[in-house]
C-alpha positions as CSV (number, residue, x, y, z in Angstrom):
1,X,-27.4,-12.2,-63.9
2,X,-27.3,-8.8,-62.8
3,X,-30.0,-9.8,-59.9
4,X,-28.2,-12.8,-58.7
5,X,-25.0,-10.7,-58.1
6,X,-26.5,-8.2,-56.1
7,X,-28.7,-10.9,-54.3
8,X,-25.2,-12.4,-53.6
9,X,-23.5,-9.4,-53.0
10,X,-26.2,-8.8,-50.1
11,X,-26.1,-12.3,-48.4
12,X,-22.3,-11.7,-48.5
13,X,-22.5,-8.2,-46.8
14,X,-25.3,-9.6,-44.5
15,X,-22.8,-12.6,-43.5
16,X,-19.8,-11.0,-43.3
17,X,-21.6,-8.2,-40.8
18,X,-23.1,-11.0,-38.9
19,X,-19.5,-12.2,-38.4
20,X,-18.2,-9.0,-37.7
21,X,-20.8,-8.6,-34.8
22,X,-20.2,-11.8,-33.2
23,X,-16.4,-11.2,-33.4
24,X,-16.6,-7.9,-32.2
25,X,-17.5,-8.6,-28.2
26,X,-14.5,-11.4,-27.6
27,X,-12.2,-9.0,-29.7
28,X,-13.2,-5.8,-27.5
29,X,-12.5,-8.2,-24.5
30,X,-9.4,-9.4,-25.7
31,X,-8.0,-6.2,-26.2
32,X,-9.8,-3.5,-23.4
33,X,-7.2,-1.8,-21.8
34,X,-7.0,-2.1,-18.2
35,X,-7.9,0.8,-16.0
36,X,-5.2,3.1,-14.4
37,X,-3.9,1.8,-11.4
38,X,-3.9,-1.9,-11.8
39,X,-1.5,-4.2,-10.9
40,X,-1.6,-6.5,-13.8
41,X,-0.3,-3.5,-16.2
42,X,3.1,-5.0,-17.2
43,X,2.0,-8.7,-15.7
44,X,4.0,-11.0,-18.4
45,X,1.8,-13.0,-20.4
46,X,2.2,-16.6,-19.2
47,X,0.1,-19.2,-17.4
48,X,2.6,-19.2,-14.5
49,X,2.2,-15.2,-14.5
50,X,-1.8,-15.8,-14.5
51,X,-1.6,-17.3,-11.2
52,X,-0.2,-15.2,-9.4
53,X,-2.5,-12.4,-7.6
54,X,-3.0,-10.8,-3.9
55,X,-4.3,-12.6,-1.1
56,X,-7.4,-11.7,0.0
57,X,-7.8,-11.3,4.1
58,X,-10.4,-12.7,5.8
59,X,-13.5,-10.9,6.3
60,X,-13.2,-10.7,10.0
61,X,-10.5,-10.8,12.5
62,X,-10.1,-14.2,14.0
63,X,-11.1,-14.4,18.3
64,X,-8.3,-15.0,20.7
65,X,-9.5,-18.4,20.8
66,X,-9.3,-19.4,17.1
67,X,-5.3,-18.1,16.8
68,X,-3.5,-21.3,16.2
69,X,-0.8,-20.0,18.8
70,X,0.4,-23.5,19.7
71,X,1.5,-24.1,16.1
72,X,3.8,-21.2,15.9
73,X,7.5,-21.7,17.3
74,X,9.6,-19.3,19.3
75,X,13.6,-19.4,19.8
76,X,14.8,-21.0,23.4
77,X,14.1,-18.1,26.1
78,X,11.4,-17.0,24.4
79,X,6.9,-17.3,24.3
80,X,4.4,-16.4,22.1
81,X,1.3,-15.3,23.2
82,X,-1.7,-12.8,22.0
83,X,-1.1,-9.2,23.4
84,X,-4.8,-8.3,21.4
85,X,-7.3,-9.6,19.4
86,X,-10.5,-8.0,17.2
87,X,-8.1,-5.7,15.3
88,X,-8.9,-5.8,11.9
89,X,-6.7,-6.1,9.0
90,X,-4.0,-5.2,11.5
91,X,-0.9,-3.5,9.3
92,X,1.9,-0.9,10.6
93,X,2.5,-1.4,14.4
94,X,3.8,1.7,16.1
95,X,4.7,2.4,19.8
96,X,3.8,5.9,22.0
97,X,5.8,7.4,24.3
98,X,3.1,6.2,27.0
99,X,2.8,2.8,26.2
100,X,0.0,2.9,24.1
101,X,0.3,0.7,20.5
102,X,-1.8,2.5,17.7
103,X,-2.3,-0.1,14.9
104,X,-3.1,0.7,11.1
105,X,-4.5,-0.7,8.2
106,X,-4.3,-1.7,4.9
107,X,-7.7,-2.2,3.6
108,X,-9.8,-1.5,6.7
109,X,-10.4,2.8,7.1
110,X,-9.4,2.8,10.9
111,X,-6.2,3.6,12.9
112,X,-6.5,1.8,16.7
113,X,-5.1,2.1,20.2
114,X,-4.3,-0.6,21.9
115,X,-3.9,0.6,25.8
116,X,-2.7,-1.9,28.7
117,X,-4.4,-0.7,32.0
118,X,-3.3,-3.1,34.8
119,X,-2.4,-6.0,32.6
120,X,-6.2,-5.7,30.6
121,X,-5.7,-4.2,27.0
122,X,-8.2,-2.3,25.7
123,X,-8.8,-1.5,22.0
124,X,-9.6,1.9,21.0
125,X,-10.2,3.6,17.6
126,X,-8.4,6.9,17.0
127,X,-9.7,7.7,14.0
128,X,-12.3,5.8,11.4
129,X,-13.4,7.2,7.7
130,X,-10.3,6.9,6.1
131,X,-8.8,5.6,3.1
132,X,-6.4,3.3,3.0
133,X,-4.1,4.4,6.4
134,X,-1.2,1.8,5.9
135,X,1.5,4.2,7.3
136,X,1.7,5.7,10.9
137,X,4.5,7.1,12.2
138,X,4.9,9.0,16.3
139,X,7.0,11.6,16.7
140,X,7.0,14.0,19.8
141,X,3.3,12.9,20.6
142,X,1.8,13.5,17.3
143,X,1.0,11.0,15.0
144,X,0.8,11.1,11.4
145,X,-1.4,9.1,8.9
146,X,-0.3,8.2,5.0
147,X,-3.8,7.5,3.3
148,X,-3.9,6.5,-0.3
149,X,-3.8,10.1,-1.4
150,X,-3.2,12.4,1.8
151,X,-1.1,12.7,4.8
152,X,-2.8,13.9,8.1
153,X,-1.6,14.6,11.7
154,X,-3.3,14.0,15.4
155,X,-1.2,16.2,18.0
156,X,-1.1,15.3,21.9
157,X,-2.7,11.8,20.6
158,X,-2.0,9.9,23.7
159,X,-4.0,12.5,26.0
160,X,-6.9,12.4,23.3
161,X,-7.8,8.6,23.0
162,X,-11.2,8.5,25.1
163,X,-12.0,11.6,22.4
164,X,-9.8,11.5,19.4
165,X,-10.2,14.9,17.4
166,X,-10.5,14.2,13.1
167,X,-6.9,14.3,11.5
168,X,-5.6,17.4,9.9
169,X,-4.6,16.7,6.3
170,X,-1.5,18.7,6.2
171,X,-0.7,17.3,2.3
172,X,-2.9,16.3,-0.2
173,X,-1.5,16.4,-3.7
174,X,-0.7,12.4,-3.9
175,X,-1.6,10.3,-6.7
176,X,-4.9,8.0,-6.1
177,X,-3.4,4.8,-8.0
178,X,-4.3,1.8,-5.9
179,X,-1.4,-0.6,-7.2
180,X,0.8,-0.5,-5.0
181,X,-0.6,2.8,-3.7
182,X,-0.7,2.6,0.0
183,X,2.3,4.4,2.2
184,X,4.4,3.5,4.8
185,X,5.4,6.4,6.7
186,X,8.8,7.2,9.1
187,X,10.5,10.4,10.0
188,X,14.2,10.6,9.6
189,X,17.2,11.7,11.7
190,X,16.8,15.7,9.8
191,X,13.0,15.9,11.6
192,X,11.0,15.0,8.1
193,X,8.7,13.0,7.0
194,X,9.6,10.1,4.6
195,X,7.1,8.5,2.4
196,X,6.7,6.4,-0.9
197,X,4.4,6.5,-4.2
198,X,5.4,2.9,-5.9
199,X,4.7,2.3,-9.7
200,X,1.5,1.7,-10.4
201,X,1.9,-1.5,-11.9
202,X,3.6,-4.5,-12.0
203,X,6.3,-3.8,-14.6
204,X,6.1,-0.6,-16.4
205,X,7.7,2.4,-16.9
206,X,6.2,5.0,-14.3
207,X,5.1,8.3,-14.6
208,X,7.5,11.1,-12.9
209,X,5.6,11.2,-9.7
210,X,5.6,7.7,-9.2
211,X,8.5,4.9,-7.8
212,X,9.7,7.5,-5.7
213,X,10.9,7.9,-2.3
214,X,9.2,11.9,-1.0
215,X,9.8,13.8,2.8
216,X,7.9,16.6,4.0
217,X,8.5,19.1,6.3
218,X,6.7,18.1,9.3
219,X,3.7,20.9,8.4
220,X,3.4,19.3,4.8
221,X,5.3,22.2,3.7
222,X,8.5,21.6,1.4
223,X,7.7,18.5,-0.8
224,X,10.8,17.3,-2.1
225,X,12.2,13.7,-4.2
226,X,14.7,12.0,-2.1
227,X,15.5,9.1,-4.8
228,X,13.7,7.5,-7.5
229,X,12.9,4.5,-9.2
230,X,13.0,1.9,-6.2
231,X,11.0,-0.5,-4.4
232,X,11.2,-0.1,-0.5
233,X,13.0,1.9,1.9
234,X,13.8,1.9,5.7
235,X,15.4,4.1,8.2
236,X,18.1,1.7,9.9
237,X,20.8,2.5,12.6
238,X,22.7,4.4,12.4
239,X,21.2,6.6,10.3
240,X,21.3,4.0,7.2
241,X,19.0,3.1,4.5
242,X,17.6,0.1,4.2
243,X,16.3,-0.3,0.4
244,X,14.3,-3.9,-1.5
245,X,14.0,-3.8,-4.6
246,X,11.0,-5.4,-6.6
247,X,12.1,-5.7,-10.4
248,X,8.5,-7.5,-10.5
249,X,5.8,-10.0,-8.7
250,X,7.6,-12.9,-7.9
251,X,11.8,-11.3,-7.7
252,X,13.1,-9.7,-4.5
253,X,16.6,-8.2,-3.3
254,X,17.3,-6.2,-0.1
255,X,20.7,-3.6,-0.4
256,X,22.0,-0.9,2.4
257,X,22.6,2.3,1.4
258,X,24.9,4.8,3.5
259,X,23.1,7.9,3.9
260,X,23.9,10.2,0.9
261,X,24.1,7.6,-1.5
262,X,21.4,7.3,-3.7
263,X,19.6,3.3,-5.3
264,X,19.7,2.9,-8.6
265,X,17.2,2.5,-11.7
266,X,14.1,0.0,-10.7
267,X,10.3,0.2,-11.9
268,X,8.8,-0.1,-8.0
269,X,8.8,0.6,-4.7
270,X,6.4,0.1,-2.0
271,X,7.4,0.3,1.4
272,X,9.1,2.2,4.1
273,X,9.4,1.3,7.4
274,X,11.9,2.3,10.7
């Protein structure tokens, strides 16, 4: 009797570890935490949330050739028609003093220069090896660069595009979250930069550098918070803000703020443009 019980006592052990073990992977995968910076954090837990996710570009830009121009429709008065082609993953357009259009990106690690010399454009690359350069801004012939984690500068760009010098990081000390991580980048009517760091997630609540709208000095000197817990923000005449709002994936709402006047509560932000 007292051999059967422990004979059953280890098929028992043995059956119940066996289980354990089996369980164990599809539990672990169930429940692994996502890593830090992901934008499914917060994603609600329904098929219908499941679906939704970011677009993937293509792998190359498309030739002049292959643009489907003749499908897209312009108001009376007006024509469409491509000014350039082979720029890839073409994000923040931005316009110099001399004509030139320098042209950012997203995903891509190059800024580009598009220069019109007697009705030929040529494409240039102003600077290559960075990460994540969504937002450019020009201001008195410099241009600055918001990367993932840095902002850098290029002075006199315009006379330097057959031999662009490296950026100068003139600020650092950015959080390296890629949800909703990249910057757009303006400089307001006071001669500073302003910039973003959105939540990264999709709903959560952030950490206190994060869904926040920054400026800068113009050296990177004087870091300060001009207004937290939003989505986007834009520069608008005269001397406005223009301010969305994402509450999450899928909801959208677009205010105006006077200057001085401050958005209220939200979970993200993302953009900034002039």
């Amino acid at each position: 009797m007292t051999y059967l019980s422990r004979r059953r006592g280890v098929v028992l052990a043995g059956t119940l570890a066996t289980l354990l073990v089996a369980a164990g992977p599809a539990a672990a995968q169930q429940q692994a935490p996502l890593p830090p910076g992901s934008p499914l954090i917060g994603r609600p837990d329904t098929e219908g949330a499941k679906k939704l996710a970011p677009v993937v570009p293509p792998p190359l830009p498309a030739a002049a050739d292959k643009l489907p121009i003749d499908k897209l429709k312009a108001p009376k008065g007006f024509t469409i028609d491509v000014y350039a082609s082979g720029v890839d993953n073409a994000r923040t357009l931005r316009l110099g003093d001399k004509g030139t259009v320098f042209v950012s990106s997203r995903l891509k690690d190059k800024i580009y220069a598009i220069v019109d010399k007697g009705g030929k454009r040529e494409v240039k690359v102003v600077a290559s090896g960075l990460y994540r350069p969504n937002g450019i801004v020009l201001h008195k012939g410099t241009l600055y660069i918001a990367e993932l984690s840095q902002i850098s500068k290029i002075e006199n760009v315009e006379d330097k595009l057959d031999n662009p010098p490296k950026p100068t990081v003139i600020f650092s000390d950015l959080p390296k979250d890629e949800a909703h991580g990249w910057k757009y980048l303006t400089v307001g009517p006071d001669e500073k930069l302003y910039f973003q760091v959105g939540a990264p997630c999709n709903i959560c609540m952030p950490s206190e550098r994060h869904a926040k709208i920054y400026r800068l000095n113009l050296d990177g000197s004087g870091l300060e918070v001009v207004a937290s817990g939003i989505r986007q923000i834009g520069r608008h005449p005269p001397r406005q803000i223009q301010q969305s709002d994402s509450a999450r994936q899928g909801q959208f709402r677009l205010p105006l703020l006077p200057p001085g006047q401050r958005p209220g509560p939200g979970v993200r932000m993302g953009a900034l443009v002039r």
